[in-house]
C-alpha positions, 0 to 999 in steps of 0.5 A: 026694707030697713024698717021693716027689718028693724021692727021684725029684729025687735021679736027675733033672738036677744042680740037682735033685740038689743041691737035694734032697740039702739036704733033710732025709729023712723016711719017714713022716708021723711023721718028718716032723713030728718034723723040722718041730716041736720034739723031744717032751719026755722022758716025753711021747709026743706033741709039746707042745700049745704046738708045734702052736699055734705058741705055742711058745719058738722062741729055741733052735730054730724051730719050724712054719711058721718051720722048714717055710720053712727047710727047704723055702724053698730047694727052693721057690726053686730047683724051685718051678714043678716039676710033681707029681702027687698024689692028694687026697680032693674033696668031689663033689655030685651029684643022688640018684634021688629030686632031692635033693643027696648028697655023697661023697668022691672020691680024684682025681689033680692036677698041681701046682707043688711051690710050690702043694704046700708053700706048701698044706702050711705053711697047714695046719700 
């Protein structure tokens, strides 16, 4: 959704436009988390545990929730009320035939501020 949202910013007004065009591109979830946490070490194929921890050295360069808020802090001031719609997986209850409760996963479509959308995602890194 932010991606999406990112690319369509670049064709809407001019405070848009600028806005986004500060934003780094990413293409894929990979990319993006390459952008948010440290470079994975030389030899290594994954990012180090210490970056996903947050425990990491950020004296050279920030790392997480600090870089995600650099990054993303600017767009939030400037187009955080901006309405996006995205899909996400709801936990549904219901009654099953015989009276007991059963519970599915169901995709649903939401409309919400991209400052809801980021501030959701910096929770969860």
């Amino acid at each position: 959704a932010l991606k999406n949202f990112l690319e369509g910013a670049k064709q809407g007004s001019a405070v848009m436009k600028i806005t986004s065009m500060n934003c780094p591109s990413f293409t894929s979830l990979s990319s993006f988390i390459d952008l948010i946490l440290h470079p994975i070490e030389e030899g290594k194929v994954m990012h180090n545990v210490k970056c996903l921890k947050q425990e990491c050295d950020q004296s050279q360069r920030q790392c997480g929730r600090t870089r995600f808020g650099e990054i993303f802090d600017p767009l939030i001031a400037k187009l955080g009320e901006t309405k996006v719609e995205i899909f996400q997986h709801m936990k549904i209850v219901y009654s099953k035939p015989d009276g007991s409760k059963g519970t599915k996963w169901e995709l649903t479509k939401a409309a919400v501020t991209l400052e809801a959308l980021l501030t959701s995602m910096r929770e969860r890194l």
